[in-house]
Every structure is written in structure tokens, then in C-alpha cells.
MIDO-479540 format. One line per field, with one value per residue: residue number from 1; residue in three letters; x, y, z of N, C-alpha, C, CB in turn. Coordinates in steps of 0.001 Angstrom, whole numbers, plus 500000, padded with zeros to 6 digits. Glycine has a CB too. Layout:
N
k: NUM;...
r: ala;...
n_c1: X;...
n_c2: Y;...
n_c3: Z;...
ca_c1: X;...
ca_c2: Y;...
ca_c3: Z;...
c_c1: X;...
c_c2: Y;...
c_c3: Z;...
cb_c1: X;...
cb_c2: Y;...
cb_c3: Z;...
***
This chain:
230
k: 1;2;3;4;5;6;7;8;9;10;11;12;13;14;15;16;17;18;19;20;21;22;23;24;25;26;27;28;29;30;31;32;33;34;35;36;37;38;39;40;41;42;43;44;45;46;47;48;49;50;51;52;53;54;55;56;57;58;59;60;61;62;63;64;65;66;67;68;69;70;71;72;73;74;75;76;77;78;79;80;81;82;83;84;85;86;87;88;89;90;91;92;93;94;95;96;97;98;99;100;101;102;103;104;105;106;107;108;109;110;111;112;113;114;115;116;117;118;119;120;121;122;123;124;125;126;127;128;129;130;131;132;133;134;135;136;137;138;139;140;141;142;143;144;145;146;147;148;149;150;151;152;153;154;155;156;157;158;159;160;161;162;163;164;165;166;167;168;169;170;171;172;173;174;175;176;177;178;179;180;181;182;183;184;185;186;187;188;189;190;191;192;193;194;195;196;197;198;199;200;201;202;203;204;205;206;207;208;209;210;211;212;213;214;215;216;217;218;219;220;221;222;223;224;225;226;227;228;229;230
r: unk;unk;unk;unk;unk;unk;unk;unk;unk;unk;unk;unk;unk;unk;unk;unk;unk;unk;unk;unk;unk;unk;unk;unk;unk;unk;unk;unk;unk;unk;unk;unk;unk;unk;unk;unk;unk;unk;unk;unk;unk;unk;unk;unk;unk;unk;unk;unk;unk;unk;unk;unk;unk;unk;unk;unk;unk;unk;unk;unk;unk;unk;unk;unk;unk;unk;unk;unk;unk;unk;unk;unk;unk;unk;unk;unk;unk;unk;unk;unk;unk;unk;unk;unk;unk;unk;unk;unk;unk;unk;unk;unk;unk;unk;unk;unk;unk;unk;unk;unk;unk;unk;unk;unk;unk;unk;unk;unk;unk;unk;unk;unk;unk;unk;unk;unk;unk;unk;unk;unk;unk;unk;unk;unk;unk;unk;unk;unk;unk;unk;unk;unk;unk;unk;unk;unk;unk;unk;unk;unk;unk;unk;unk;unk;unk;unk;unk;unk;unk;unk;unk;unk;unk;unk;unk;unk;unk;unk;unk;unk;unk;unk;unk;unk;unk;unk;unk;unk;unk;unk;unk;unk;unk;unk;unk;unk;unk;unk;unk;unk;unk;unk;unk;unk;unk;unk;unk;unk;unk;unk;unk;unk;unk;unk;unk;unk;unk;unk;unk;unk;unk;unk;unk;unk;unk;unk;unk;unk;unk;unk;unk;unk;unk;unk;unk;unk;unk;unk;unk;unk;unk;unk;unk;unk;unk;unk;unk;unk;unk;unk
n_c1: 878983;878794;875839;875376;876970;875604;872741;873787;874612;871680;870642;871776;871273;869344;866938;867480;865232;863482;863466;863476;864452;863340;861400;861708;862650;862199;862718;863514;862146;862485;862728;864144;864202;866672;868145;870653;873898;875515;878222;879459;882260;884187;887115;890369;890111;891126;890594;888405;885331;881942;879456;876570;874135;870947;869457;866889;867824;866947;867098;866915;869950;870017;868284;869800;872201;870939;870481;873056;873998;872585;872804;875660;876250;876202;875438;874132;875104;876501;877985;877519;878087;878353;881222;882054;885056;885202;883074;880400;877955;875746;873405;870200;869461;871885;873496;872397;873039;875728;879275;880162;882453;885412;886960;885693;886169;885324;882068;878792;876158;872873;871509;869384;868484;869430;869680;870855;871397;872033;875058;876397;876807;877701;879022;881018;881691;882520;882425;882660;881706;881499;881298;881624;883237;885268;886246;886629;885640;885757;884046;884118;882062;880925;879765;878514;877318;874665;871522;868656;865118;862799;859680;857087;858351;859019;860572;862375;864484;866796;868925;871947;874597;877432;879966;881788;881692;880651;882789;882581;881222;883083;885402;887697;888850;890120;892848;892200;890580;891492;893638;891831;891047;893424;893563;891320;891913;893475;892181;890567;891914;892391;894599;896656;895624;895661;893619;892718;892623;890765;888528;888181;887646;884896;883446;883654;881702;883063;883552;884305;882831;882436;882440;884601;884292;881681;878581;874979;873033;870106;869250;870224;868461;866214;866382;866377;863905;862040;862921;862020;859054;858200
n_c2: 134098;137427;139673;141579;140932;138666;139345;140408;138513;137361;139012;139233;137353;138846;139404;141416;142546;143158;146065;148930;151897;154088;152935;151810;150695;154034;154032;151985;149203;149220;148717;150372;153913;156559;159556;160746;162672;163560;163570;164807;164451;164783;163594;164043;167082;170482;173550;171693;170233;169921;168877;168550;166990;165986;162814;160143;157111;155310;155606;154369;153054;153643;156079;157832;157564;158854;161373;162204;162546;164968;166864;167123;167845;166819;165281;163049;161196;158734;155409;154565;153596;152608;152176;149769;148408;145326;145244;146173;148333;149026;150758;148374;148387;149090;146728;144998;142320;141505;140574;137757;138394;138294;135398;135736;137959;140020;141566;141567;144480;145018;148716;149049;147479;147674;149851;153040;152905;150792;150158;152271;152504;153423;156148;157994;155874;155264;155501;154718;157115;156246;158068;158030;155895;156039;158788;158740;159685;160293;159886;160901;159659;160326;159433;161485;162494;161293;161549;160768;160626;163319;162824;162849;164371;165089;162906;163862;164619;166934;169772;170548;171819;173065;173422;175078;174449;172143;169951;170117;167348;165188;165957;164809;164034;164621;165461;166494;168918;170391;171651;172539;174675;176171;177596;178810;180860;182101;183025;184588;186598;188073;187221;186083;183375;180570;180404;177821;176929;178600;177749;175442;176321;177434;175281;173616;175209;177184;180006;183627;184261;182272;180883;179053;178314;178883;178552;177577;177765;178108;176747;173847;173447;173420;171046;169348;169585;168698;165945;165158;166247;163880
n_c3: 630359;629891;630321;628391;626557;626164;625178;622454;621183;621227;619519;617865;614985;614168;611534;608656;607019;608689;609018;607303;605186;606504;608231;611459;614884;617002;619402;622158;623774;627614;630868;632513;631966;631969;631808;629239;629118;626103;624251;621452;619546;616192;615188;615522;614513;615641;616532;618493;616460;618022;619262;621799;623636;625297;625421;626102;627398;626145;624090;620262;618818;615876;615428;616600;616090;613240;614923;615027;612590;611806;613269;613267;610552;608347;605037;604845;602953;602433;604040;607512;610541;614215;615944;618990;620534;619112;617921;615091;614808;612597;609952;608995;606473;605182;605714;604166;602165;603244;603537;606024;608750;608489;610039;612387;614237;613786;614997;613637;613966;613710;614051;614655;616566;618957;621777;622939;625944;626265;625224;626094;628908;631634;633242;631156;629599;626315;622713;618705;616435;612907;610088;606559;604855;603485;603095;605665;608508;611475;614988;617949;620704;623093;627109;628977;631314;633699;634652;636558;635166;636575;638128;636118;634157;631067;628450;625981;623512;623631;622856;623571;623434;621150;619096;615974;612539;610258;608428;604492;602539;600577;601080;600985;603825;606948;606455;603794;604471;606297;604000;603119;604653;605018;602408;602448;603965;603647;601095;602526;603965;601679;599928;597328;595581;593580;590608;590321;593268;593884;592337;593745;596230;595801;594821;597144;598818;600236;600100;600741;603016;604263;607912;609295;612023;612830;614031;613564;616325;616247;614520;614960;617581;615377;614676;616397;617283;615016;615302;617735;617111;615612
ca_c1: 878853;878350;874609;875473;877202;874405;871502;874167;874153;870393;869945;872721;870635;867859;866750;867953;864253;862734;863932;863887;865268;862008;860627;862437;862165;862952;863022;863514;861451;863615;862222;864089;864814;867623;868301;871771;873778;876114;879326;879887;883190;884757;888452;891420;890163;891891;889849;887559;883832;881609;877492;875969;872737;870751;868451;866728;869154;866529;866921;867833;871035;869795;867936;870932;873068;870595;870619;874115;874468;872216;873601;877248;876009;876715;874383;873781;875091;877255;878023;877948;878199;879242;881964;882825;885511;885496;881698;879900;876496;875017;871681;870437;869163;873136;874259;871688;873915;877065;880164;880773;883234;886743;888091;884937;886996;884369;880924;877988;874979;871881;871832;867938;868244;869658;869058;872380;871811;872398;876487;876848;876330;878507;879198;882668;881871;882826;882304;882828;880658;881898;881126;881881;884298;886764;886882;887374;885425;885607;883379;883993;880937;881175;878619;879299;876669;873470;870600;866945;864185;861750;858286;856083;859388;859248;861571;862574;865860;867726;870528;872852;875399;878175;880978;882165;880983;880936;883650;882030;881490;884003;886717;889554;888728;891007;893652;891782;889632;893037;893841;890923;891205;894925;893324;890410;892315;894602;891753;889524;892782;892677;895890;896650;895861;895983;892564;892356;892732;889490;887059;888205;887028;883964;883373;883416;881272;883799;884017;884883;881840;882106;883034;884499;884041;880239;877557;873992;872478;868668;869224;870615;867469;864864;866601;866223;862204;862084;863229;860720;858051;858525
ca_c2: 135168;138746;139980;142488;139475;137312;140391;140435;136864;136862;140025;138741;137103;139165;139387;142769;143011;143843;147794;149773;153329;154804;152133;150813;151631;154922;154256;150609;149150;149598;149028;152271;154663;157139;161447;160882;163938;163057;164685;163951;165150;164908;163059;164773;168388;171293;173359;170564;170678;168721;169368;168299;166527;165022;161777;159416;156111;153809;155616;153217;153461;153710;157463;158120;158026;159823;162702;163457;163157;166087;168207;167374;168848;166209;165202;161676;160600;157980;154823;155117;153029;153065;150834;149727;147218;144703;145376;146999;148645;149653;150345;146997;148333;149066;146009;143758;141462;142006;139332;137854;138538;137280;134697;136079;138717;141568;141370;143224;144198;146518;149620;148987;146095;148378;151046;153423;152520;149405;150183;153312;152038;154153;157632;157963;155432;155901;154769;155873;157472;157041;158310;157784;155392;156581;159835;158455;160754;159030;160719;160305;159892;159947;159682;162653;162452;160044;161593;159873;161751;163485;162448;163614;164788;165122;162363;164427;164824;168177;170272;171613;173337;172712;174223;175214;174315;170577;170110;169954;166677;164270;167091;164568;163953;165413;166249;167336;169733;171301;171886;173863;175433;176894;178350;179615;181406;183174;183528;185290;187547;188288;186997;185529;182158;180055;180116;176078;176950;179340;177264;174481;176386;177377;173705;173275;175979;177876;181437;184623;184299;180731;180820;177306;178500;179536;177296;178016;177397;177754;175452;172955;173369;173339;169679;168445;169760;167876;165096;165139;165807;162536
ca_c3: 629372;630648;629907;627133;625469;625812;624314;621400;621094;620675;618138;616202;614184;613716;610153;608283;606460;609542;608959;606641;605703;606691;609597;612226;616277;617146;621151;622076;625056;628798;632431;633484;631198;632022;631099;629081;628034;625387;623444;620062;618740;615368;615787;614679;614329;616439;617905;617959;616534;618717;619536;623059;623523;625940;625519;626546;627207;625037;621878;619382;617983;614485;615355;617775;615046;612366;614975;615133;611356;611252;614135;612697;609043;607123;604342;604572;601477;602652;604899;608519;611973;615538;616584;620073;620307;617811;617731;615034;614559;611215;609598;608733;604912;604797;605515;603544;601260;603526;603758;606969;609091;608785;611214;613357;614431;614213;614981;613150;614478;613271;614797;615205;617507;620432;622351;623206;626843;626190;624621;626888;630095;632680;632841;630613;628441;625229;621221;617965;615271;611842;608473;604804;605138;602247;603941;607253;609084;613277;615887;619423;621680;625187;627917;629652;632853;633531;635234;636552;635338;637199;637742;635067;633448;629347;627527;625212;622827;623742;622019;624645;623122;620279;618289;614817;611366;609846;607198;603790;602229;600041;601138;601794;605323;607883;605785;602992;605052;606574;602968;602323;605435;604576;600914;602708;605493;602424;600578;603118;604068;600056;599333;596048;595381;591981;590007;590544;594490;593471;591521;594634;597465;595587;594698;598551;599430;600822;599795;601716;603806;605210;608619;609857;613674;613309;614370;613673;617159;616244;613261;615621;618155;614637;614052;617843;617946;614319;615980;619072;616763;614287
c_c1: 878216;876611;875039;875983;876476;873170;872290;874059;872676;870017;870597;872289;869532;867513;866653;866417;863329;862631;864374;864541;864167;861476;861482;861794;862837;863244;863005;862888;862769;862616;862571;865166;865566;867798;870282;871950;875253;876871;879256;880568;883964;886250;889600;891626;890432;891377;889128;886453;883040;880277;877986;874908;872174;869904;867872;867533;868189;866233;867441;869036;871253;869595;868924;871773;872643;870622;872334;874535;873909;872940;874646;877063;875986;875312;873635;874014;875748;877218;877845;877856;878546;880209;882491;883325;885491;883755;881524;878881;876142;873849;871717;870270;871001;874118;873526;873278;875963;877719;879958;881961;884342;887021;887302;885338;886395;882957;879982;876730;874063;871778;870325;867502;868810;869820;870835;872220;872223;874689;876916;876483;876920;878515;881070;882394;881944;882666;882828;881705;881550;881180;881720;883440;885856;886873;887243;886762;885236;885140;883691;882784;881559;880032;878831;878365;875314;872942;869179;866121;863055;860419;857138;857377;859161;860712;861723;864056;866052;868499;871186;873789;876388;879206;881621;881554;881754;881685;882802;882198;882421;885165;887908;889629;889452;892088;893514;890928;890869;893866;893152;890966;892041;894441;892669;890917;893141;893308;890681;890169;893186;893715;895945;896788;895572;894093;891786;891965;891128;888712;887154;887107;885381;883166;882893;882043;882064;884106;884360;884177;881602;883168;883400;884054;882415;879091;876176;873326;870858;868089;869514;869380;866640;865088;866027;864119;861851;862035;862234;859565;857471;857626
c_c2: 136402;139136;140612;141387;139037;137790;140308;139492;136793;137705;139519;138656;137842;139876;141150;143193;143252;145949;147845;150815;154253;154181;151603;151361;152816;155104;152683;150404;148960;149628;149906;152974;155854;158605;160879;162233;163187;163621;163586;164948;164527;164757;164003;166407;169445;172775;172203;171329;169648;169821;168352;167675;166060;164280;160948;157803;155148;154622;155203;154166;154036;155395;158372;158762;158936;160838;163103;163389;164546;167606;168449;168502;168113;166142;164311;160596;159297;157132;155378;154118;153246;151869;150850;148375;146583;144512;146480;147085;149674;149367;149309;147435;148928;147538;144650;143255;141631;140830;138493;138054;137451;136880;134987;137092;139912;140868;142425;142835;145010;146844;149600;148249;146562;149312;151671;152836;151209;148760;151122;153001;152909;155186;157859;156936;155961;154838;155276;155441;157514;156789;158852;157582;155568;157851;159431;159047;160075;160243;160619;160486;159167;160470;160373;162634;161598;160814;160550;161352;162048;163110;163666;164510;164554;164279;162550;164357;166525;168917;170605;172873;172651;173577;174063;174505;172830;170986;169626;168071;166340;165536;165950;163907;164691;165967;167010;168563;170858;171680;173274;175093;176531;177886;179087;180693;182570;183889;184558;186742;188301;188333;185887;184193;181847;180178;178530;176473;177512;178654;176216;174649;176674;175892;173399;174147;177093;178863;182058;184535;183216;180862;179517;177170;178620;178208;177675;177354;177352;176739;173950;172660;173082;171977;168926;168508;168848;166533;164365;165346;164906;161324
c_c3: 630010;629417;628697;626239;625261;625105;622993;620710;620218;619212;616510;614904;613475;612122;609479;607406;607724;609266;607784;606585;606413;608394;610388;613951;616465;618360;621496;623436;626487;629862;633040;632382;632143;631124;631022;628761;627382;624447;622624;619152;617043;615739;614932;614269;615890;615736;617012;617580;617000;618740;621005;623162;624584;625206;625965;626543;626651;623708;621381;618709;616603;614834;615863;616651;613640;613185;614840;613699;611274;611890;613720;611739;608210;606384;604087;603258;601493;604014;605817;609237;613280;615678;617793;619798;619249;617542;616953;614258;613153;611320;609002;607377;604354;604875;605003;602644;602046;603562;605274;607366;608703;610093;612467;614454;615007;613809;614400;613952;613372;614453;615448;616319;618757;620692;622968;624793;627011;625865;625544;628360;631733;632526;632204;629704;627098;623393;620460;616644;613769;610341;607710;605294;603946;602674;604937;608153;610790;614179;617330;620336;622580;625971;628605;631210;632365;634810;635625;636323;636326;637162;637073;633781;631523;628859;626199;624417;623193;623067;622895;624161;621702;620181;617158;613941;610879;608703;605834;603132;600800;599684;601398;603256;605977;607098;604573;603316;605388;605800;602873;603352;605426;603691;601510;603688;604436;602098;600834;603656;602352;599785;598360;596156;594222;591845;589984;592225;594485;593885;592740;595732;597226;595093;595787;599178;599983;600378;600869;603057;604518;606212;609599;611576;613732;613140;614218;615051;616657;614937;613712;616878;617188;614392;615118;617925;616740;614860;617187;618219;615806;615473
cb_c1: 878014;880155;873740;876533;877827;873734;871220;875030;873853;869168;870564;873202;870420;867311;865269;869653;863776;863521;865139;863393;866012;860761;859674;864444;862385;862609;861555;864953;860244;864583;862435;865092;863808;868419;867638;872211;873868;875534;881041;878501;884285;884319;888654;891277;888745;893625;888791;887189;883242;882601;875527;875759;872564;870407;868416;865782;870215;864762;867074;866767;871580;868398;866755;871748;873617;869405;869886;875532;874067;870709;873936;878015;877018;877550;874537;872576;875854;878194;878732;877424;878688;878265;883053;882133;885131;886652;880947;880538;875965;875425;870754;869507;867442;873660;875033;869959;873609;877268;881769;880566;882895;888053;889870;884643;887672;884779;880707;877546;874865;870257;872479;867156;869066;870395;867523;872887;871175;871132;876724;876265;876787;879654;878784;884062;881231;884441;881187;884607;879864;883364;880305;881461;883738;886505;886241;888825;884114;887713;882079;885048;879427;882745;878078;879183;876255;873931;870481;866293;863648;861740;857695;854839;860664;859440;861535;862180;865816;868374;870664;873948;876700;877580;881809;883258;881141;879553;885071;882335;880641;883310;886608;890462;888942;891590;894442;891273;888644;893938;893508;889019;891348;896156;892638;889323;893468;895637;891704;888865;894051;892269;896850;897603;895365;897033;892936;894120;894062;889172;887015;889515;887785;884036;884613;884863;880750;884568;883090;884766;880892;882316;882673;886388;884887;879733;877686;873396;872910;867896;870494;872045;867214;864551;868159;867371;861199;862940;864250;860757;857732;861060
cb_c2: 134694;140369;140783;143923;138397;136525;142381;140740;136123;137099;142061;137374;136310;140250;138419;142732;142122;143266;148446;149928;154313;154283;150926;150970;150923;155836;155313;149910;147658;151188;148234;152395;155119;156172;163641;160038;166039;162454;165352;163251;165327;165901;161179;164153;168633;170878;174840;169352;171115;167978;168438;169237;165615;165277;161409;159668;155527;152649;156567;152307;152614;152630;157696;156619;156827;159675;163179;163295;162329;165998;168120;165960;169911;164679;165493;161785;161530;158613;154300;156204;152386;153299;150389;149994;146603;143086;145458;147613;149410;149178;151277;145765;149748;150155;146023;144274;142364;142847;139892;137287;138809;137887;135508;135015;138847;143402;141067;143643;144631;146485;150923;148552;144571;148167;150570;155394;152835;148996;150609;154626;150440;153931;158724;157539;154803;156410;154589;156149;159174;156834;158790;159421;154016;156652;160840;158930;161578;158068;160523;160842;159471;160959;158892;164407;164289;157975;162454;158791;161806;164288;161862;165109;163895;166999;161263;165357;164391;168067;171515;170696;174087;172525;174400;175070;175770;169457;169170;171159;166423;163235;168509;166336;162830;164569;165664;166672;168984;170783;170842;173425;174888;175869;177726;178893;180104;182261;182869;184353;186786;189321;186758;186040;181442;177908;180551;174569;177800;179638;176557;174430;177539;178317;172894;173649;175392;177440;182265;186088;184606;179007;181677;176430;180096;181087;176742;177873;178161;179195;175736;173370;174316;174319;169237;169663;171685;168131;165618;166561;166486;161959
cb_c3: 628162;630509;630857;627234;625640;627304;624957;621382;622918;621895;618415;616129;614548;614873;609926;607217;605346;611052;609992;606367;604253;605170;609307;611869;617668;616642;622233;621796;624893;628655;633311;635845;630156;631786;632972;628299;628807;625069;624091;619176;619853;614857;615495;613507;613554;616368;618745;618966;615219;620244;617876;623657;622655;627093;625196;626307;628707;625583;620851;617931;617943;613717;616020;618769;614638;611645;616373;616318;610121;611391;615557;611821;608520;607347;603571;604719;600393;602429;604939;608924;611952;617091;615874;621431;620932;617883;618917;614955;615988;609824;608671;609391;604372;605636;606591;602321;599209;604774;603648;607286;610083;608392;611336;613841;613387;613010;616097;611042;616075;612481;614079;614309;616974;621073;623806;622986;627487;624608;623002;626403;629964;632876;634553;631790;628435;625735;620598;617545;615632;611774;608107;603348;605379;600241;604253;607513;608285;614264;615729;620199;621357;626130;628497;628567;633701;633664;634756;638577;634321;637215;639126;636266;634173;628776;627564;625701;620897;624330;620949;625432;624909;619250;618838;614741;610289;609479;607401;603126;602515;598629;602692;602169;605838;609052;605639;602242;606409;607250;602175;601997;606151;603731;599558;603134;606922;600626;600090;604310;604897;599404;600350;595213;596143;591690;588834;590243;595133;592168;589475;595158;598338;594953;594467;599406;600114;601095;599159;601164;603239;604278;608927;609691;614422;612119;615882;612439;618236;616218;612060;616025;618875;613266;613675;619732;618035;613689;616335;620464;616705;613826
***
């Protein structure tokens, strides 16, 4: 059994009242921690919108995945996980009372019980992030480079860089977003659209003034120093 099999093996089990929504680890213990930097794109959208990050490679999966809900935009209102392979990682206070698997087919874990270096192990590896599973929304993370830090170096969370604005929530997912997109693109060129098309985009947020390309960069740094100071 390859090591990563055999750490899964053991957490398997590990009892979902350990963590809460509030308590869990936010850095998991590691004999050599690792400077990741790490893309995390949004599947299906053209241009893409993706953020940048670096971290440290023992931040648990659980915080891993609360930062890029925040950098994305979303709001947290809904499911989420990572899945590699037929492996996958949720918060454990999401999957209290869950089924098991069919036919043992897919494995669950909590997202608390491992650290991303632990799933990201190479440079190119790759996962996916997704949320609210009736939208569909699938993230792609990829380990984009693996540094050692310097001595006396700050293990810190980062922002690097990003692009464009998170699609509003319970839009449809990908094809409902590229909906609103169409109305909003008329409706920002002030060309006539139906009064339902209207009250829609305002529903969404989306008036004249919402630009799907624009990214607040220092809103995306006030989340990462948030983050570092928790």
C-alpha cells in the first residue's frame, strides 16, 4: 500500500465530532514544511477567473478550502469539497449523518484530517474545488511551483495575483451565469431588454455598473492578512 494510502487508511475513521464549524486545525503538524504557490481556477469560464496564492504545504485542507471560497467571492452558503480521484474531502460538520459509499467506490474524508501537502505532492499536481453542488460550480487547483523557505522566513498565506469577478450566487452555474452575462452585456450597451430580463439582473446584482472583468485587488490582500491574523 503506497504511504498516502496507508495515512488515508488511518484518518478514515476519525470521528466527525472532533471539528467543528468554528474549531478544527488550521495548519496540520509536518517535519518539513514547504512555500506552495497555488492556482485556483473556476472550470468552464472563458476568459477564465482564477486568484493565485502562496502557502504553506501543511495548511489543512479545511482552511485551504475556506480561503479560496473567500478570494473566489462566493458566500458560503452552500456545500463544498475537494475531490481527487475517487477521493473526497469535506468539512466533517458537513458530512455528519452522511450515507456510505456505494459499492466502496468513493472514499470520504474530512478536510480537517489533512494538510494540502499531503494531496498536492509534486509540482503540476492537480485537484478539484467544488461548490454548491446543484450549481455545479468545479474549481481547478493546481500546484503551480514548490519552494523551501528561507531561514527565519515568515509562513505566511499570500495573494499573488487573480482575475475577474466571481459569478453571483444560485445563478445557474455556468450556463446560467453566461445567460446573465448576454442581458448584462445588452443591458450595459443600453439596448432593450424585457422588464423580467431587468428585475433578473438586478436580482443578481448586476446592473450597469457591475463589471465581470474587475477584481478588487486590496480586498483580496484584506482577506489573506485576515487569514494570517486568525
Amino acid at each position: 500500500m503506497l504511504m498516502a494510502d496507508a495515512q488515508q487508511a488511518q484518518k478514515e475513521s476519525s470521528p466527525h465530532e472532533e471539528y467543528t464549524m468554528d474549531s478544527f486545525p488550521r495548519y496540520r503538524e509536518a517535519d518539513h514544511v514547504r512555500k506552495y504557490t497555488v492556482r485556483v481556477a473556476l472550470r468552464g469560464i472563458k476568459p477564465p477567473i482564477w486568484r493565485k496564492v502562496i502557502v504553506p504545504s501543511n495548511i489543512s485542507l479545511r482552511l485551504f478550502g475556506d480561503l479560496i471560497l473567500e478570494l473566489m467571492g462566493w458566500m458560503g452558503e452552500h456545500l463544498n469539497q475537494f475531490r481527487k480521484g475517487d477521493s473526497y474531502y469535506a468539512p466533517a460538520y458537513q458530512r455528519e449523518g452522511e450515507l456510505p459509499p456505494l459499492f466502496g467506490r468513493i472514499r470520504n474524508y474530512n478536510q480537517e484530517d489533512f494538510a494540502l501537502g499531503e494531496i498536492l505532492c509534486e509540482k503540476g499536481d492537480t485537484m478539484v474545488w467544488e461548490y454548491d453542488f446543484g450549481d455545479g460550480w468545479e474549481h481547478d487547483v493546481r500546484l503551480s511551483s514548490i519552494e523551501e523557505y528561507a531561514q527565519g522566513e515568515a509562513r505566511k498565506i499570500e495573494f499573488v495575483s487573480g482575475k475577474r469577478a466571481c459569478p453571483p450566487e444560485d445563478c445557474g452555474g455556468i450556463w446560467g451565469y453566461g445567460e446573465l452575462l448576454e442581458l448584462h452585456a445588452r443591458f450595459a450597451a443600453r439596448k432593450r431588454i424585457s422588464a423580467d430580463a431587468r428585475e433578473r439582473l438586478e436580482w443578481y446584482g448586476m446592473d450597469r455598473d457591475f463589471d465581470p472583468e474587475y477584481l478588487d485587488i486590496e480586498e483580496c490582500q484584506e482577506i489573506v492578512e485576515a487569514f494570517n491574523c486568525d
